[in-house]
N, C-alpha and C positions, 0 to 999 in steps of 0.2 A: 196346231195339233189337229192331227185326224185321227177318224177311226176306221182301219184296214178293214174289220171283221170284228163280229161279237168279241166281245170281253177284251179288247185290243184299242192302244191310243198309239199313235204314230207321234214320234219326239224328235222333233229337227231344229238344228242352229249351225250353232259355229262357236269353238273356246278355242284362243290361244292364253298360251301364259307366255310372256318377254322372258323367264327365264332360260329359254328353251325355242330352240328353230322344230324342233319336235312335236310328233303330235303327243297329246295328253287324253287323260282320262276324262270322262262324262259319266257321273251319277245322276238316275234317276228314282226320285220319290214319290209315290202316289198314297198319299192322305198320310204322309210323315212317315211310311215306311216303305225302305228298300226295294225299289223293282225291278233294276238291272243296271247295264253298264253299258258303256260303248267306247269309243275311241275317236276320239274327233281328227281323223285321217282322211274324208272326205273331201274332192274338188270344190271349191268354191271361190269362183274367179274374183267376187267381191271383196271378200275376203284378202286377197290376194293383193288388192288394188291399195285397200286400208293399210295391211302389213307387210308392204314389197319385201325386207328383210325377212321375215317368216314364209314367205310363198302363199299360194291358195288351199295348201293341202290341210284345212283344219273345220272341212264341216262334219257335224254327223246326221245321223239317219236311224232309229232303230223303234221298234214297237216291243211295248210291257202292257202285261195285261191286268187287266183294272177289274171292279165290278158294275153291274150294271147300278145307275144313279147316279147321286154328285160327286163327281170326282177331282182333288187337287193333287195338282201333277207339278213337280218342280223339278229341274235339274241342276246340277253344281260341275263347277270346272273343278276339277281335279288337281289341285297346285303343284308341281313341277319342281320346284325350285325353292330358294331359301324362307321364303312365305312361311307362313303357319295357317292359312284361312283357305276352304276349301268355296270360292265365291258360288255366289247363286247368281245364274244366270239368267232365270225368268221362270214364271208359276203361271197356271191359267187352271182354270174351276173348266171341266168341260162334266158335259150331261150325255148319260150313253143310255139308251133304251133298259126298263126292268119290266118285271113283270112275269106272271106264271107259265112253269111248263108249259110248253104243246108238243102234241106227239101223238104216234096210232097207236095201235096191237095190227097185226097186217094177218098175224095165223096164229092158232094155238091149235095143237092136236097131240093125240095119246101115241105121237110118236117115241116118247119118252121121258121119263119123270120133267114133267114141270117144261117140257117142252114149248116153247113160245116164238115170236121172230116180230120186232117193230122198233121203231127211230124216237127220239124224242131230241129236245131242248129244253136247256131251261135256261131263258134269255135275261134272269136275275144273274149268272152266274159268268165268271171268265174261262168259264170251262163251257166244251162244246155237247158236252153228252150230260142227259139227266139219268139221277139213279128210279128206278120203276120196283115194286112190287107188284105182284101178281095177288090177285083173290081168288079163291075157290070158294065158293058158297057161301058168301060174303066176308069168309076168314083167310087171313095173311096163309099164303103159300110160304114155307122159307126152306125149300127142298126138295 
């Protein structure tokens, strides 16, 4: 597992299920809950070699985004067939950077109420933009 960009872990393998020349589903879970999906319809010649009857088409590739800190990331094959157990295929504990906003103000003027212009992040979150308040005279602006 890698990480593409803040708040982002990159999840790669390979599921087949024998019931099925088909590709299947891949769930993944980060810290036991729900983070996305994928389709293990991926080239992988290894694969290939292992399951000659199935072919190579059952790798996947897809990024969920996490928070920053310790993060347990698992993924499950998706069962296909007469099964009832959705297996897990492998977990890893990865650590992604946290820590407080950073960001400018770049302009503020009386071009119009509350008027402002600047960037921020906040590298705790999987999101790329922080929410900012403005002060006036050391009291909350909120208009």
């Amino acid at each position: 597992m890698t990480s593409p960009g803040p708040g982002q872990i990159r999840v790669q393998g390979w599921a087949v299920d024998p019931d099925t020349i088909g590709a299947i589903g891949v769930h993944v879970y980060v810290n036991d809950a729900y983070a996305g999906a994928t389709t293990a319809s991926r080239p992988r010649s290894d694969v290939g070699a292992v399951w000659p009857a199935w072919g190579p088409n059952h790798g996947f590739d897809t990024t969920v985004g996490v928070w920053g800190g310790r993060n347990r990331v698992c993924a499950y094959a998706i069962n296909a067939g007469p099964g009832s157990v959705n297996p897990l295929l492998g977990c890893a504990v990865v650590q992604l950077p946290t820590g407080n906003p950073i960001g400018s103000v770049d302009a503020v003027s009386p071009a119009g109420p509350g008027t402002s212009e600047g960037a921020g992040l906040d590298t705790g979150s999987r999101h790329r933009s922080a929410h900012w308040r403005a002060c006036v005279r050391r009291r909350p602006f909120c208009g």
